[in-house]
C-alpha positions as CSV (number, residue, x, y, z in Angstrom):
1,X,-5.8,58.1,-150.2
2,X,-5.6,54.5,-148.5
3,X,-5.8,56.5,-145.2
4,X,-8.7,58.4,-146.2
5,X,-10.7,55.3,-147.0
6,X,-9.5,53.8,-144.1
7,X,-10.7,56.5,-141.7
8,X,-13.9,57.1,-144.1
9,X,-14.8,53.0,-143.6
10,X,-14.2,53.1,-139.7
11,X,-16.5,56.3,-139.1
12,X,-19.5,54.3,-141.5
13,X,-19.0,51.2,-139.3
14,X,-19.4,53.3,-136.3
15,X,-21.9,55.3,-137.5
16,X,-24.2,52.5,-137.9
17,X,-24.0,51.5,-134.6
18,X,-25.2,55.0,-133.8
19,X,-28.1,54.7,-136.0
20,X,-29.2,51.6,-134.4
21,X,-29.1,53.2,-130.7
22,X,-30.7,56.3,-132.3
23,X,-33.6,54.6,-133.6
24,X,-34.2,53.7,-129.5
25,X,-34.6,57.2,-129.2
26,X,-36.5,58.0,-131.9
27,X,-39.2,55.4,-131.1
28,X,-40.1,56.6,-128.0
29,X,-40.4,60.5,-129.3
30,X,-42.5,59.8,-132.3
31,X,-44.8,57.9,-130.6
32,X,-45.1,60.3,-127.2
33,X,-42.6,63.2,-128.0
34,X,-41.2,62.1,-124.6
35,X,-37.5,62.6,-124.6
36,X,-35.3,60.2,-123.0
37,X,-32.2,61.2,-121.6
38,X,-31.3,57.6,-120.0
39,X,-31.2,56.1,-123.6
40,X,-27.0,55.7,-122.8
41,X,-27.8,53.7,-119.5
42,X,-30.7,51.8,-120.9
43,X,-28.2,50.4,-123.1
44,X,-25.5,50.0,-120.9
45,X,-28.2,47.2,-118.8
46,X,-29.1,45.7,-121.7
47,X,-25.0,45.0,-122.7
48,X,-24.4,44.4,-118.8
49,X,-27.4,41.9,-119.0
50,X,-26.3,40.3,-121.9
51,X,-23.0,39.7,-120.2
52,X,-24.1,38.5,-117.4
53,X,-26.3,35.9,-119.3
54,X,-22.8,34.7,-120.8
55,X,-20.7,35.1,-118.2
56,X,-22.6,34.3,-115.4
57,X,-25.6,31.9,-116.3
58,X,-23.4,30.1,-119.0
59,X,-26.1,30.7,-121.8
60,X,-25.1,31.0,-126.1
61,X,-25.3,34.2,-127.2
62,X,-28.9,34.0,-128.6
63,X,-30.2,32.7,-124.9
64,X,-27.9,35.6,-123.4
65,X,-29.9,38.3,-125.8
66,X,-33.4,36.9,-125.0
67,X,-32.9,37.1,-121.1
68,X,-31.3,40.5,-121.2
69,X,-34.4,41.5,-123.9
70,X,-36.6,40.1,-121.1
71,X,-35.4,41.8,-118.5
72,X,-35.1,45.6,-120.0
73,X,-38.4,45.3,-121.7
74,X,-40.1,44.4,-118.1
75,X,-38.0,46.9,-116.7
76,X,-39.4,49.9,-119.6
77,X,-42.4,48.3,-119.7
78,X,-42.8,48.7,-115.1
79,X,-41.4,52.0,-115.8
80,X,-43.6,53.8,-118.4
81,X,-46.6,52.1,-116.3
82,X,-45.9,53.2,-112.6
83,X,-44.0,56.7,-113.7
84,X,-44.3,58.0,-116.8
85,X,-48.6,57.4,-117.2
86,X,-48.4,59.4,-114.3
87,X,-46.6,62.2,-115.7
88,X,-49.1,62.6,-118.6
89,X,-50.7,66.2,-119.3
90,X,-47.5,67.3,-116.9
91,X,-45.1,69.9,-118.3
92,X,-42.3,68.7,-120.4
93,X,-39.7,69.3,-117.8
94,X,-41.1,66.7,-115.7
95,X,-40.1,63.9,-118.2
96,X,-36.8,65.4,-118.8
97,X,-36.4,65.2,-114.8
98,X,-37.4,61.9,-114.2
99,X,-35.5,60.6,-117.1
100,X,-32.4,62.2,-116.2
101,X,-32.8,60.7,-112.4
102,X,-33.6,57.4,-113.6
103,X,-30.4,57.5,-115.8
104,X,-28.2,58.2,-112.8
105,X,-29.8,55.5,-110.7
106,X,-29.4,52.6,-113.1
107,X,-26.0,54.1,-113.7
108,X,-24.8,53.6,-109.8
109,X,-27.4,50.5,-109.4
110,X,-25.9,48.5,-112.3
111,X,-22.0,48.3,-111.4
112,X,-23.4,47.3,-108.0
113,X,-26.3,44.8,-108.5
114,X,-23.5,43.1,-111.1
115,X,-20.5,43.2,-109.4
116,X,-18.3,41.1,-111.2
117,X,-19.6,41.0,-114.2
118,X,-17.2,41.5,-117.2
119,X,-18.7,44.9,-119.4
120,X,-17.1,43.7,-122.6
121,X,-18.8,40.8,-124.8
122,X,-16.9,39.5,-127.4
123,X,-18.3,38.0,-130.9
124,X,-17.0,34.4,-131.9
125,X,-15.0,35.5,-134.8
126,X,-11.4,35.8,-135.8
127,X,-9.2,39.0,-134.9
128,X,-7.6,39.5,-138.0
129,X,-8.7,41.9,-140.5
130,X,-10.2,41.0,-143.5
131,X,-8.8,43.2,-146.6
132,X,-11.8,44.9,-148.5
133,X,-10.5,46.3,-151.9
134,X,-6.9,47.3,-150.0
135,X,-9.0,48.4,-146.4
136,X,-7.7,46.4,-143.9
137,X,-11.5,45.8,-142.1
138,X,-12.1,44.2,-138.4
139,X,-14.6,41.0,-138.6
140,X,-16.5,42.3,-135.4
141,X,-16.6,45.5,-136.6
142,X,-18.4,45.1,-140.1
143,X,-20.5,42.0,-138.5
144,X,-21.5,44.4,-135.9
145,X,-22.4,46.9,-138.5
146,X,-24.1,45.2,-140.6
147,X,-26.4,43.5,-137.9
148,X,-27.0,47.3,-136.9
149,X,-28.5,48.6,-140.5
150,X,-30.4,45.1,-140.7
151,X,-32.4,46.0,-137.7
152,X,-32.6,49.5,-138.5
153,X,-34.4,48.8,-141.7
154,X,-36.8,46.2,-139.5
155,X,-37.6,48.8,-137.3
156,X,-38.3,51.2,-140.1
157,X,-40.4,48.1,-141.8
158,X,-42.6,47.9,-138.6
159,X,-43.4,51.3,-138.4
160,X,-44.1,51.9,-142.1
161,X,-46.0,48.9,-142.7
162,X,-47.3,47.1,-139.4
163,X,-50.7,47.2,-138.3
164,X,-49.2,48.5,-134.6
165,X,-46.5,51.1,-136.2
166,X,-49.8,52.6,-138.1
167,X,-51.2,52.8,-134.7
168,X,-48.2,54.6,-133.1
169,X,-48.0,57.1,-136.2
170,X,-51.4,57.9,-136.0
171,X,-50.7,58.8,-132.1
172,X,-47.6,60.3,-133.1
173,X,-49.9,63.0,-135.1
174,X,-52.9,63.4,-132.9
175,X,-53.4,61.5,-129.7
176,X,-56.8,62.8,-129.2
177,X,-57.8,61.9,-132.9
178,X,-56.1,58.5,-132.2
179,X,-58.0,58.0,-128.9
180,X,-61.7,59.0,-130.6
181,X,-61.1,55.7,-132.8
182,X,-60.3,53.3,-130.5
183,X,-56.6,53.3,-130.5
184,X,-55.2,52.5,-126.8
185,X,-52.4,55.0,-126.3
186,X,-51.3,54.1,-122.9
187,X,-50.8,50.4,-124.3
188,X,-49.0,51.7,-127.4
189,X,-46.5,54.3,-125.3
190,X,-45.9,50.9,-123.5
191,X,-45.1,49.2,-127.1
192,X,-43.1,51.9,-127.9
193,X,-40.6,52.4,-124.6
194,X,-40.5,47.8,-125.1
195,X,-39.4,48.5,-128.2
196,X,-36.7,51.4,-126.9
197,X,-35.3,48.3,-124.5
198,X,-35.2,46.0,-127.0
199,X,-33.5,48.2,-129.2
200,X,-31.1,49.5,-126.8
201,X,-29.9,46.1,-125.6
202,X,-29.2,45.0,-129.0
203,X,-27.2,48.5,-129.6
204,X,-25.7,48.4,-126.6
205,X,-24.3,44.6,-127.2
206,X,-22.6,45.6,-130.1
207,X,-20.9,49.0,-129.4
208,X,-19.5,46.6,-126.5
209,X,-18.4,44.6,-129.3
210,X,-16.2,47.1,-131.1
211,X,-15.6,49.3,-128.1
212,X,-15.4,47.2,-124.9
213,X,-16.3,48.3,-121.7
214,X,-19.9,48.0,-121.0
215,X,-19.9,51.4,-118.6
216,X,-18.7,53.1,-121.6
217,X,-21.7,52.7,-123.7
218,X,-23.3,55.1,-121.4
219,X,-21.1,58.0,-123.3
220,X,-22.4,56.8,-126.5
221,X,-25.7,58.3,-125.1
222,X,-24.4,61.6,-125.4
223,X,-22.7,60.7,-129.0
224,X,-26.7,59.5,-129.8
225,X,-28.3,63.6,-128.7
226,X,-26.6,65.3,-132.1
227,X,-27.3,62.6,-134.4
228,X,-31.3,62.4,-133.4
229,X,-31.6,66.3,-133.6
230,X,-29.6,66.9,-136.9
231,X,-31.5,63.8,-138.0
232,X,-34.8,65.3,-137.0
233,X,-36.3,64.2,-133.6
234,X,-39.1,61.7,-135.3
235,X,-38.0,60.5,-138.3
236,X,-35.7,57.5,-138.6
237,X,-34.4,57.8,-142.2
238,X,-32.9,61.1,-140.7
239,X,-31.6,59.2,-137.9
240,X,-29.9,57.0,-140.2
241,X,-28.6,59.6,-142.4
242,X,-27.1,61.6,-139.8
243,X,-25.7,58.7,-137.7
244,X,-23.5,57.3,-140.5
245,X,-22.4,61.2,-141.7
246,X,-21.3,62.0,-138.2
247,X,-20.0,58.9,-137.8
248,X,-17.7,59.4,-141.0
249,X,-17.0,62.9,-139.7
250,X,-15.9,62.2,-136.3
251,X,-13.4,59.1,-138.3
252,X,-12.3,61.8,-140.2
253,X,-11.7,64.4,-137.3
254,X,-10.0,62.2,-135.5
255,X,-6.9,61.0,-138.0
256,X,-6.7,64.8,-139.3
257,X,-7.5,67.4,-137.5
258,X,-6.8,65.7,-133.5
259,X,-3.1,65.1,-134.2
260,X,-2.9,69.0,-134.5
261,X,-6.2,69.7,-132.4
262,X,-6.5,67.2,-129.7
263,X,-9.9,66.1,-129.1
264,X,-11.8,67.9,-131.8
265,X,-13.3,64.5,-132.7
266,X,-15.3,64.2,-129.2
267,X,-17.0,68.1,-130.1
268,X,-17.7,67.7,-133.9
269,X,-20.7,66.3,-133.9
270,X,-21.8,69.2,-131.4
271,X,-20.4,71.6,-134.0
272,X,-22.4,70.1,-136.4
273,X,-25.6,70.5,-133.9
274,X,-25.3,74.4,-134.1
275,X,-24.9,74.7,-137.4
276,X,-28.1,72.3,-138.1
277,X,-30.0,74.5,-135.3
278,X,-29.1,77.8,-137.3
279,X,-29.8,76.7,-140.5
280,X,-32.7,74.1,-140.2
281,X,-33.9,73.6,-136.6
282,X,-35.9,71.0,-137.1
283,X,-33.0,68.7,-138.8
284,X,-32.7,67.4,-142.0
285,X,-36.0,65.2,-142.2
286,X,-37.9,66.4,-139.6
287,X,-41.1,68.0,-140.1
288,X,-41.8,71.8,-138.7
289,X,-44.5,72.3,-136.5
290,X,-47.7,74.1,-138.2
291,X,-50.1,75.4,-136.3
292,X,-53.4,76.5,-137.6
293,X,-54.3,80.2,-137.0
């Protein structure tokens, strides 16, 4: 039973992590109903740039966030301004193209614009495991997690009850509607890919905390897809929901089924992405499309 919890604590942890990146997808498709497939390497140079704040320019860990913050939001904010306006009224496929190039280019361009630059950032706290009713639990770990659902609930808070996250639901549901009273929708697409980068470095920076390696937050990109689609492509609750549930299933997977099944862990969650497809398509909070006839 000790194991269970064990596992069943780990995969929660994780999952909230998830959650957190998530929401950087989710922002930018409830507003636009873009998709962005370079969510993994937007958070992969906002960990790097953190890094490379601490590492490099000697700065504390706040001044390391706020540079690497500044830096990813200019670089959305250049990029949703001299592409993506450009790409408006185009057909879908054209944003998934560009995305998907942009991805690979900051993926090559990062390792060699910061060459030297260690990819892992590690919190100021003590290594060993803090005992939680018997569950041996790692510092970073629940710190990390925590900080994760903390600005996961923010994020919710702004959009359910700031003056701008009214603005971006209302162009969320009809941009021409939103446009006829006054709202400035090219300005708000650019709130909402600043708030992606913010998002994603702060997401990034802590899966490097638990998981090392900053190249390898790019993966968590793909872990991200699932959770946002079984969650429901614009709603964050259901990006939540699902984050920490496949989270806890993949923990799971991995202590019982990949000692007998090696690797299930890395394909459960797409296991889990049929099924939801199947049964509900439009995930568990998501709202259907109705069209009037």
């Amino acid at each position: 039973m000790s194991f269970f919890i064990s596992l069943l604590v780990d995969g929660l942890l994780a999952g909230a992590i998830y959650a957190l990146i998530a929401l950087a997808f989710v922002v930018v498709y409830k507003t636009s109903r873009m998709i962005n497939f370079a969510l993994g390497e937007w958070a992969m140079l906002g960990a790097r740039l953190v890094a490379t704040g601490l590492h490099a320019a000697g700065l504390g860990l706040a001044s390391a966030l706020g540079l690497a913050g500044a830096g990813t939001v200019g670089a959305a904010l250049g990029f949703n301004r001299l592409v993506l306006q450009r790409l408006v009224g185009r057909p879908l496929i054209s944003v998934i193209m560009v995305t998907l190039g942009l991805g690979m280019v900051m993926r090559g361009a990062t390792p060699l614009v910061l060459v030297g630059i260690p990819g892992a950032t590690a919190l100021p706290l003590p290594t060993d495991p803090i005992g939680v009713y018997g569950v041996p639990i790692a510092p970073g770990r629940l710190v990390a997690a925590v900080t994760a659902l903390i600005c996961a609930a923010a994020v919710g808070a702004f959009f359910r009850w700031s003056r701008t996250g009214l603005a971006l639901r209302a162009i969320a549901d009809d941009q021409q509607t939103a446009m006829a009273v006054g709202i400035d929708v090219d300005r708000h697409f650019g709130i909402a890919w600043a708030l992606m980068a913010a998002i994603s470095v702060l997401g990034g920076t802590l899966w490097t905390f638990v998981a090392g390696s900053g190249l390898g937050v790019v993966l968590v990109g793909l872990k991200v897809f699932p959770i946002v689609v079984v969650g429901g492509l614009d709603s964050i609750a259901g990006a939540i929901v699902a984050a920490l549930a496949i989270g806890a299933l993949e923990s799971l997977t991995a202590g019982y089924l990949d000692p007998v099944v090696g690797g299930s862990s890395g394909v459960i969650s797409y296991l889990v992405l049929i099924a939801m497809l199947c049964v509900r398509p439009y995930g568990l909070f998501g709202r259907a499309d109705v069209e009037r006839i």
